[in-house]
PyMOL Python script that loads the backbone (N, CA, C, O; Angstrom):
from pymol import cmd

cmd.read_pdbstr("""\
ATOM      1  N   UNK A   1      61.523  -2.593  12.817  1.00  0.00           N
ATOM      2  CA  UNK A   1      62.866  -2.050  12.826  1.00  0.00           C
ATOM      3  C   UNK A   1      63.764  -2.815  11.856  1.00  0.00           C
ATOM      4  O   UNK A   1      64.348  -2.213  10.955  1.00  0.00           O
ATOM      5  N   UNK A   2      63.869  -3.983  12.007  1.00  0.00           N
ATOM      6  CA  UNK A   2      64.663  -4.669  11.041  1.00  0.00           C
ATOM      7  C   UNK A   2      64.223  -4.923   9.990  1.00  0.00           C
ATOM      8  O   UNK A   2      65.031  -5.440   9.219  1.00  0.00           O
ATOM      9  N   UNK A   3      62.702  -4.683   9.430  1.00  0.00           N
ATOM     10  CA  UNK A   3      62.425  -4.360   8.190  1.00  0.00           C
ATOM     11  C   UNK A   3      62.933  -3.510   7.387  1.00  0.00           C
ATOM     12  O   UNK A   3      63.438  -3.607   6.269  1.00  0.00           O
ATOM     13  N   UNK A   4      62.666  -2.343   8.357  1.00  0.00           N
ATOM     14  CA  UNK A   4      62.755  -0.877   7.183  1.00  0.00           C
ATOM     15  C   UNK A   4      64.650  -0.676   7.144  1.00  0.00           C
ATOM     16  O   UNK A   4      65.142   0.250   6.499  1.00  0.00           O
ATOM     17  N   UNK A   5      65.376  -1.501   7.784  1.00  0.00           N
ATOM     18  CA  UNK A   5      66.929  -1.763   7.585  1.00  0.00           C
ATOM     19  C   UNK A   5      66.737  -2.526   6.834  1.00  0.00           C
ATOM     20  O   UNK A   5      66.789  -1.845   5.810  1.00  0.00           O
ATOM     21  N   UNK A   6      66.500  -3.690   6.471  1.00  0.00           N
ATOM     22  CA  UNK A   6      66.222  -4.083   5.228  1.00  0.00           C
ATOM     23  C   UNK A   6      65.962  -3.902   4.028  1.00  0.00           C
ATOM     24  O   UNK A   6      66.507  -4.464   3.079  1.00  0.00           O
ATOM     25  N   UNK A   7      64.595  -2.618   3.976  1.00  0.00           N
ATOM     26  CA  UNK A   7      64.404  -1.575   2.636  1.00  0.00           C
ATOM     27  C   UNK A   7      65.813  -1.122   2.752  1.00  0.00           C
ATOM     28  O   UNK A   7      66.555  -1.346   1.795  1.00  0.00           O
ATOM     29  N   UNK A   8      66.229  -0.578   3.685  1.00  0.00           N
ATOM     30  CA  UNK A   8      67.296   0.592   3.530  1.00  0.00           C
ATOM     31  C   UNK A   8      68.414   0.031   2.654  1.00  0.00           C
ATOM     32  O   UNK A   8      68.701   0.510   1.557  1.00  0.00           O
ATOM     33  N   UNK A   9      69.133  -1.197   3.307  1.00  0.00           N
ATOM     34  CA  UNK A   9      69.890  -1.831   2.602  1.00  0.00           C
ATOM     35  C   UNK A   9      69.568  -2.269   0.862  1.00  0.00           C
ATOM     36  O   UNK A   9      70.321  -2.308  -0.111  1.00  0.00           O
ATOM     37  N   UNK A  10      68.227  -2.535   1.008  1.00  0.00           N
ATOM     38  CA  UNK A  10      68.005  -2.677  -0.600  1.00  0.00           C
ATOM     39  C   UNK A  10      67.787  -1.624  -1.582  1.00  0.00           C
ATOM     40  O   UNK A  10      67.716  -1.640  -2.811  1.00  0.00           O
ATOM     41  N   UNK A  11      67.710  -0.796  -0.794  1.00  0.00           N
ATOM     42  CA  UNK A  11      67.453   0.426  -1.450  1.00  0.00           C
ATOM     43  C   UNK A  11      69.083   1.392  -2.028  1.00  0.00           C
ATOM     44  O   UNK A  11      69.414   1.935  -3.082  1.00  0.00           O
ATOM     45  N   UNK A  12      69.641   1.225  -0.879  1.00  0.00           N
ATOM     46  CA  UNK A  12      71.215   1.250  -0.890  1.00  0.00           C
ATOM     47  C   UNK A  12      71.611   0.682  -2.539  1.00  0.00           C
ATOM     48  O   UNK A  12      71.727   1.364  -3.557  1.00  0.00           O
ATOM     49  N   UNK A  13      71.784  -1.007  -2.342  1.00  0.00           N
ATOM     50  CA  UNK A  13      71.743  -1.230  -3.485  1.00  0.00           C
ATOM     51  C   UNK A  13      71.535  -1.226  -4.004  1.00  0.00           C
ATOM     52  O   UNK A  13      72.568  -1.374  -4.657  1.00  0.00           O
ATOM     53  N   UNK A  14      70.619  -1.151  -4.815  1.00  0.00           N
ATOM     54  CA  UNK A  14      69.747  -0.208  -6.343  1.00  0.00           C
ATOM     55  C   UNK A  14      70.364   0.890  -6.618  1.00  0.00           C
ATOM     56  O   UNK A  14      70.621   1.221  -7.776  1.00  0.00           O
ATOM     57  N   UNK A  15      70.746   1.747  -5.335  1.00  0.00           N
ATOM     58  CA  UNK A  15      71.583   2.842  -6.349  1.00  0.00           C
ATOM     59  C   UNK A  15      72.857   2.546  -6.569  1.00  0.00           C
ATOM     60  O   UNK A  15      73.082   2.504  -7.778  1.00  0.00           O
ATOM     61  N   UNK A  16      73.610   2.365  -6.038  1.00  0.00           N
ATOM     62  CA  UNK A  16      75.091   1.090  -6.280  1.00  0.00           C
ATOM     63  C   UNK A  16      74.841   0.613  -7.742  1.00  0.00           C
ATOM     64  O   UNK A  16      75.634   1.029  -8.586  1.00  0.00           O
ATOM     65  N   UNK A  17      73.524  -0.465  -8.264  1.00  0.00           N
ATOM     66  CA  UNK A  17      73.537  -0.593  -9.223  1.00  0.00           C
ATOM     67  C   UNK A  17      73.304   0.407 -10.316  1.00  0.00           C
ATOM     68  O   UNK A  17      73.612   0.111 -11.470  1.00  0.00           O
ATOM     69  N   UNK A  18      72.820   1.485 -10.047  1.00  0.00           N
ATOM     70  CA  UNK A  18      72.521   2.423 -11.166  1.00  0.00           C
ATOM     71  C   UNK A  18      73.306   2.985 -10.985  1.00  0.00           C
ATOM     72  O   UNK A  18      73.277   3.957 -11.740  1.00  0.00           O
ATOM     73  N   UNK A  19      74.379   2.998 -10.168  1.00  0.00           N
ATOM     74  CA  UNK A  19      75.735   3.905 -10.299  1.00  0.00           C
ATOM     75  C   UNK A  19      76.883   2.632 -11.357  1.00  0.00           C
ATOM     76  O   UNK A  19      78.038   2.854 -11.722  1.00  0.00           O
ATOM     77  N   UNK A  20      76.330   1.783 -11.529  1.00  0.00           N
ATOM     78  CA  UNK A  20      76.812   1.520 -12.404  1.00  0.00           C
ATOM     79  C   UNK A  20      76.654   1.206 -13.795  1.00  0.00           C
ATOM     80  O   UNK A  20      77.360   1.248 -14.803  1.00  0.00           O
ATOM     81  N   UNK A  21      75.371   0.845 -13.471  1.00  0.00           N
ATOM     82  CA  UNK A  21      74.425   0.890 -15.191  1.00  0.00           C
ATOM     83  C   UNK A  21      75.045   2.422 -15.747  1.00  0.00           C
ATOM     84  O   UNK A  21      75.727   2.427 -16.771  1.00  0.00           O
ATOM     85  N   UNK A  22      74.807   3.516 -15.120  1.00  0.00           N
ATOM     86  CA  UNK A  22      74.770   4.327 -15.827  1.00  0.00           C
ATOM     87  C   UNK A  22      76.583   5.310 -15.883  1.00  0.00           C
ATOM     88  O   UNK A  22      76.850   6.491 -16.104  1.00  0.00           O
ATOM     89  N   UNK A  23      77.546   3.981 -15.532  1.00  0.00           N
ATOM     90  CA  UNK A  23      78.931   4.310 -15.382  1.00  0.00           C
ATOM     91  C   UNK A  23      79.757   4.554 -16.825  1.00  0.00           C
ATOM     92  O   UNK A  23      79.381   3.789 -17.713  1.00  0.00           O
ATOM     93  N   UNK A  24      80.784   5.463 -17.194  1.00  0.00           N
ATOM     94  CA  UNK A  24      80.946   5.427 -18.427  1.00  0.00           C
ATOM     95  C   UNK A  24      81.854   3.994 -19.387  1.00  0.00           C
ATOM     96  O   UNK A  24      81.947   3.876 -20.609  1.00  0.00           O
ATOM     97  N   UNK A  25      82.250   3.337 -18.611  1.00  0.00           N
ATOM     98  CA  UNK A  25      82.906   1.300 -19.120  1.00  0.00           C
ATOM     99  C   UNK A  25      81.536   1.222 -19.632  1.00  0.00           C
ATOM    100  O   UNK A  25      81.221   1.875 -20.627  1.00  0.00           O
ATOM    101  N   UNK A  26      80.542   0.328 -18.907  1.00  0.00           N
ATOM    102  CA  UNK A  26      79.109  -0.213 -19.242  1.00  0.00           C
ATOM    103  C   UNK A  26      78.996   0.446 -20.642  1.00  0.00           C
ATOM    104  O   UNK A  26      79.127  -0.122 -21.727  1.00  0.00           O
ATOM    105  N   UNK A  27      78.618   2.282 -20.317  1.00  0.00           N
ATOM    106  CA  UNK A  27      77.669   3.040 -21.590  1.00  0.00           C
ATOM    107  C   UNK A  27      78.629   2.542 -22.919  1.00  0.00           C
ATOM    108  O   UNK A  27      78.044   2.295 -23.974  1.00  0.00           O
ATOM    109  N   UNK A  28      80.092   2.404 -22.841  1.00  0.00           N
ATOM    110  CA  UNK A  28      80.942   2.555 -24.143  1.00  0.00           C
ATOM    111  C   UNK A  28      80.215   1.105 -24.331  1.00  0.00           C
ATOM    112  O   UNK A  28      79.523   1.461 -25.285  1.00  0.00           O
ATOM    113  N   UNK A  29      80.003   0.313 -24.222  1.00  0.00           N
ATOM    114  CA  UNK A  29      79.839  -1.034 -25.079  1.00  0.00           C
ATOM    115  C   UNK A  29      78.828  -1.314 -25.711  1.00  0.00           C
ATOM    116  O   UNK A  29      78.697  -2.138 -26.616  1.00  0.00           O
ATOM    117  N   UNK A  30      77.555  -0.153 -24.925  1.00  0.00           N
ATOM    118  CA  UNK A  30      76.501   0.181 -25.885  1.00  0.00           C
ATOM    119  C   UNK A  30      76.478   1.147 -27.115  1.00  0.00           C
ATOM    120  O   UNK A  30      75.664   1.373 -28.011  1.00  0.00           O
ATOM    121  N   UNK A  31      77.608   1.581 -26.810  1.00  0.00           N
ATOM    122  CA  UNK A  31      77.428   3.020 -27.786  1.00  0.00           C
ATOM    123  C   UNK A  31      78.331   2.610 -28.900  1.00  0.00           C
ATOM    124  O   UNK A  31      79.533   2.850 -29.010  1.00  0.00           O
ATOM    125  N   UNK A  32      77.339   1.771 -29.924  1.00  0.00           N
ATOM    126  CA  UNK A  32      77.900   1.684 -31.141  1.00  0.00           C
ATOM    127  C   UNK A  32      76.482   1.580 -32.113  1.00  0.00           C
ATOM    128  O   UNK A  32      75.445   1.079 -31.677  1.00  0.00           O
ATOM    129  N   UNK A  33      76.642   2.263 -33.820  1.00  0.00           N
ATOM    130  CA  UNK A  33      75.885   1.746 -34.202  1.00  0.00           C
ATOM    131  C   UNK A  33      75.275   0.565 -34.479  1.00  0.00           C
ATOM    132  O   UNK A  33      75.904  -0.492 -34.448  1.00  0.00           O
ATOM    133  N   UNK A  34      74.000   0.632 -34.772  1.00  0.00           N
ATOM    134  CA  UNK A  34      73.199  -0.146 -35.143  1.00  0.00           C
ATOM    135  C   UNK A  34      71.515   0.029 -35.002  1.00  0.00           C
ATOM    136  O   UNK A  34      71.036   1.129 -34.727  1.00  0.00           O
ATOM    137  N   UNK A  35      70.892  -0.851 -35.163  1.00  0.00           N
ATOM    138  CA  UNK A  35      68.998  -0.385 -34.567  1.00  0.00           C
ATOM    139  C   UNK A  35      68.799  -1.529 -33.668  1.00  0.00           C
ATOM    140  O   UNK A  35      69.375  -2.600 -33.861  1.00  0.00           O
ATOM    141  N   UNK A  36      67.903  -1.300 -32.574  1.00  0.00           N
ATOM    142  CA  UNK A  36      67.618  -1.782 -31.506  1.00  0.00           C
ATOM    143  C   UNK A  36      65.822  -1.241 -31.259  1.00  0.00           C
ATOM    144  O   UNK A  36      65.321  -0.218 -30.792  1.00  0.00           O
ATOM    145  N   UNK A  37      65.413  -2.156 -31.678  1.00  0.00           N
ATOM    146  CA  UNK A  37      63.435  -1.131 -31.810  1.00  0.00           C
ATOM    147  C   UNK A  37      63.130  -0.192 -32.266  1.00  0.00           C
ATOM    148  O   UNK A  37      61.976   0.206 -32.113  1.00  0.00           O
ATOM    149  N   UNK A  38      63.836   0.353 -32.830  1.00  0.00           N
ATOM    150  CA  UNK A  38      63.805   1.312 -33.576  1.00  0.00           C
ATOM    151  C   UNK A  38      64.673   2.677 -32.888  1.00  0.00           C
ATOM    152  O   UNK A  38      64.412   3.862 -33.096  1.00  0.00           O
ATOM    153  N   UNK A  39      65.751   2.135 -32.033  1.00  0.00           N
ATOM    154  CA  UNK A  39      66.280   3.030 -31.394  1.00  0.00           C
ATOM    155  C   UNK A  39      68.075   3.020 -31.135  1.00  0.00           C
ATOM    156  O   UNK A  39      68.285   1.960 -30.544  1.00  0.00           O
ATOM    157  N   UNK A  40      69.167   3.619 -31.298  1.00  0.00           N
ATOM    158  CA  UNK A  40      70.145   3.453 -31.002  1.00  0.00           C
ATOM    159  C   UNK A  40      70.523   2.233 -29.562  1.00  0.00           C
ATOM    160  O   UNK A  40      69.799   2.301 -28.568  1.00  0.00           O
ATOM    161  N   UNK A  41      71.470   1.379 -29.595  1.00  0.00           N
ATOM    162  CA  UNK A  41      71.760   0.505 -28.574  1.00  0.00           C
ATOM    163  C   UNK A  41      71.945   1.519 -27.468  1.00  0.00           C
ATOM    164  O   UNK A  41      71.276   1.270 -26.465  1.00  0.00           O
ATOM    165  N   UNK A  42      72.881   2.868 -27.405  1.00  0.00           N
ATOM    166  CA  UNK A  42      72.599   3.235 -26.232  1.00  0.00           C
ATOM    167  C   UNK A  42      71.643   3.952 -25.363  1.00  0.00           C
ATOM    168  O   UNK A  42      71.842   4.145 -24.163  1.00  0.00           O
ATOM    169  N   UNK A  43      70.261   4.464 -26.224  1.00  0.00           N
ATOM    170  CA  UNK A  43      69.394   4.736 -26.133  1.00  0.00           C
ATOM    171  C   UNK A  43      68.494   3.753 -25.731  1.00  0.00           C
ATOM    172  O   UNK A  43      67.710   4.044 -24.829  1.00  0.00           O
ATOM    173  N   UNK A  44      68.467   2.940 -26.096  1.00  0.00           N
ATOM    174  CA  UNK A  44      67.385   1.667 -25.551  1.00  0.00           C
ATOM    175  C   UNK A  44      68.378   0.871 -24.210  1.00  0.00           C
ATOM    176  O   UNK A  44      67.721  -0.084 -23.796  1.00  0.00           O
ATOM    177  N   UNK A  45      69.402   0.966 -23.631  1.00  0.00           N
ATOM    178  CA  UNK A  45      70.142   0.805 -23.028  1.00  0.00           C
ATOM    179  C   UNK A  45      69.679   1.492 -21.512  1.00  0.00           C
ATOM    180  O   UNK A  45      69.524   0.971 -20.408  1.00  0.00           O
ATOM    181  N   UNK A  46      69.559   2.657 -21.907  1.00  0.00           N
ATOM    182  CA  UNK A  46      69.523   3.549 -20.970  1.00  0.00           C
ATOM    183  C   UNK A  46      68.287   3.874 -20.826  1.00  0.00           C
ATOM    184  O   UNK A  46      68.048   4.853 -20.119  1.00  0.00           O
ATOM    185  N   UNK A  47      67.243   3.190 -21.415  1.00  0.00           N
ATOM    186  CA  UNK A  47      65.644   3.150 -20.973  1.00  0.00           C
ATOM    187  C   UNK A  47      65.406   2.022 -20.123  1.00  0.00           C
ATOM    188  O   UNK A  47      64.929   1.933 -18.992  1.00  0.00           O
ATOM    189  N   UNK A  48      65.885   1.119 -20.997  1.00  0.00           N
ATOM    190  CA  UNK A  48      65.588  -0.049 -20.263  1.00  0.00           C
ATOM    191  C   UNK A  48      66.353  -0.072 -18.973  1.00  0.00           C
ATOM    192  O   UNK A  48      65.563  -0.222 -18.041  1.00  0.00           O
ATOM    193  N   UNK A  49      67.660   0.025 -18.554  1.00  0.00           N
ATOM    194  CA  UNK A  49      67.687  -0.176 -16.916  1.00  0.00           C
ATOM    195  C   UNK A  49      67.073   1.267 -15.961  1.00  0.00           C
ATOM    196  O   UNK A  49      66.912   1.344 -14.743  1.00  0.00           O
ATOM    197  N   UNK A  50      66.822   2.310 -17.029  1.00  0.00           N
ATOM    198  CA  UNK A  50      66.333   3.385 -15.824  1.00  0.00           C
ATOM    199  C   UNK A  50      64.789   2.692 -15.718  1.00  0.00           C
ATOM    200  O   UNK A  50      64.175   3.235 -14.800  1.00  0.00           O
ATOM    201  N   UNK A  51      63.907   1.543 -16.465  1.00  0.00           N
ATOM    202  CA  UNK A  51      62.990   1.098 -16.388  1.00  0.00           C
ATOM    203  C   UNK A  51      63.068   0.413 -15.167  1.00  0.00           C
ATOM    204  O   UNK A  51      62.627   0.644 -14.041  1.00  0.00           O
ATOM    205  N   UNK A  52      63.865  -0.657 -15.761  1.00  0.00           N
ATOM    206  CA  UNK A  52      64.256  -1.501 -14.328  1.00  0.00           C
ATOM    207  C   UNK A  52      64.368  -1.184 -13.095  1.00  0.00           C
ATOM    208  O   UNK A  52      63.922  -1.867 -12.173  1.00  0.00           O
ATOM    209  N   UNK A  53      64.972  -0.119 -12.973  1.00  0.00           N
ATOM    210  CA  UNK A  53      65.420   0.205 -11.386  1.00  0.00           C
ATOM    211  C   UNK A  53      64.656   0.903 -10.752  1.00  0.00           C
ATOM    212  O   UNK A  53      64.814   1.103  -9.548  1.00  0.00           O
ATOM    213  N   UNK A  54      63.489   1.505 -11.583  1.00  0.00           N
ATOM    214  CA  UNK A  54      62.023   2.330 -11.193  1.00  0.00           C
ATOM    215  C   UNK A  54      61.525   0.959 -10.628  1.00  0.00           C
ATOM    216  O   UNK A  54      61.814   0.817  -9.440  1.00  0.00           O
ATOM    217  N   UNK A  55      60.868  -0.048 -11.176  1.00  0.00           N
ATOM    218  CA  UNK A  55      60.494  -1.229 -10.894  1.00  0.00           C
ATOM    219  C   UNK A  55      60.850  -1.846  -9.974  1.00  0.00           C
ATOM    220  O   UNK A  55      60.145  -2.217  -9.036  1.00  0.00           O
ATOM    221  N   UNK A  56      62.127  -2.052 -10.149  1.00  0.00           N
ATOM    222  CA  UNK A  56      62.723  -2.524  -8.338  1.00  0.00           C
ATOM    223  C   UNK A  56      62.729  -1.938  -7.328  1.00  0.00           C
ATOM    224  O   UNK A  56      62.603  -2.374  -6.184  1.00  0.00           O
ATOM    225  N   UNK A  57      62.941  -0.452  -7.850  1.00  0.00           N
ATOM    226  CA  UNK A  57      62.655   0.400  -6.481  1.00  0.00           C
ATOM    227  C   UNK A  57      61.101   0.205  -5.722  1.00  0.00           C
ATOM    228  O   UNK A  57      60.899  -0.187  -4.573  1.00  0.00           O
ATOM    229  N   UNK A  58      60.165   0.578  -6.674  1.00  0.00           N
ATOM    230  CA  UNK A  58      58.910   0.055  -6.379  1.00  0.00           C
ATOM    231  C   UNK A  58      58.537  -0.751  -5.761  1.00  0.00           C
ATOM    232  O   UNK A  58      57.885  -0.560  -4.734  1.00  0.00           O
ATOM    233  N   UNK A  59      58.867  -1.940  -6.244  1.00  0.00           N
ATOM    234  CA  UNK A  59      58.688  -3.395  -5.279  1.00  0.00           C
ATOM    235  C   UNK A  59      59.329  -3.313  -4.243  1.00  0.00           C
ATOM    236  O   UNK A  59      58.645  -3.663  -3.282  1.00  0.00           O
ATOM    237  N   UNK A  60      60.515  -2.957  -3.935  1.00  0.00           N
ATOM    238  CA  UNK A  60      60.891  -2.892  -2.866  1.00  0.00           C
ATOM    239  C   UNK A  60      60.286  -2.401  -1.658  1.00  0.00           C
ATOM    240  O   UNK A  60      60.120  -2.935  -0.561  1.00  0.00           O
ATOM    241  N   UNK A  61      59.893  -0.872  -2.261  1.00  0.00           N
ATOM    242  CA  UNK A  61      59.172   0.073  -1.167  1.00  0.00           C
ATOM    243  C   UNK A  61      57.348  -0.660  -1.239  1.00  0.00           C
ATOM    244  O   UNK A  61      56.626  -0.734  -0.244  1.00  0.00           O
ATOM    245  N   UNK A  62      57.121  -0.915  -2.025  1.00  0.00           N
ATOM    246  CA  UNK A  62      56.234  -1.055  -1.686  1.00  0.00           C
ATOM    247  C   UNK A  62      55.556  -2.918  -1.137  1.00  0.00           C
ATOM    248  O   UNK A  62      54.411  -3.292  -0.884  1.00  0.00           O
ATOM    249  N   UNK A  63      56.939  -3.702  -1.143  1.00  0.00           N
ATOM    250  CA  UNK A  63      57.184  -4.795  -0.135  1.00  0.00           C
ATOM    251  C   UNK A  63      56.969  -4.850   0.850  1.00  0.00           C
ATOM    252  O   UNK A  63      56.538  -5.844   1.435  1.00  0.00           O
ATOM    253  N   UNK A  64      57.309  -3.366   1.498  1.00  0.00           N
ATOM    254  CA  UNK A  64      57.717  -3.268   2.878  1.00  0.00           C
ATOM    255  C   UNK A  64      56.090  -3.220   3.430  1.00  0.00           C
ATOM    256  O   UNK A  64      55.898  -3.704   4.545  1.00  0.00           O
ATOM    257  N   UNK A  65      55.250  -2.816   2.903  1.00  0.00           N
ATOM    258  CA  UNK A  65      54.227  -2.778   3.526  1.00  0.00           C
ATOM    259  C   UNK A  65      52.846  -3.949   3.495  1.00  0.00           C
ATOM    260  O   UNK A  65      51.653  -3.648   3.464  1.00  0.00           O
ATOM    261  N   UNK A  66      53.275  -4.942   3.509  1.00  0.00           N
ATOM    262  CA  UNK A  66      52.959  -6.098   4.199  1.00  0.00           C
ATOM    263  C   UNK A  66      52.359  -6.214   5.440  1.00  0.00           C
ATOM    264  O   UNK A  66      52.145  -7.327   5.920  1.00  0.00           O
TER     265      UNK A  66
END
""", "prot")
cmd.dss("prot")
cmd.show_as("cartoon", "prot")
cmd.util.cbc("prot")
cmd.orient("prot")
């Protein structure tokens, strides 16, 4: 019981954070030219934390089963 309140809560937060990764303040400070891997800053911006938060979500859920 107090595990899966635990996922819940972490799970909670992850989207909290991607409600803000992907908020429009954050995106403006990426969104300028330049190259970044061969890719616009806000384009590689917006891979990399929708990467991230796949990943954390993951671990998370799949923490729980221990």
């Amino acid at each position: 019981m107090i595990r899966s309140r635990l996922t819940a809560q972490r799970l909670a937060f992850l989207f909290l954070l991607g409600c803000f990764f992907f908020n429009y303040p954050l995106l403006s400070v990426f969104n300028r030219s330049g190259d970044f891997f061969g890719m616009p800053p806000l384009y590689a911006w917006l891979m990399g934390s929708w990467l991230a938060l796949i990943v954390q979500m993951a671990w998370v859920v799949e923490s729980r089963k221990d």
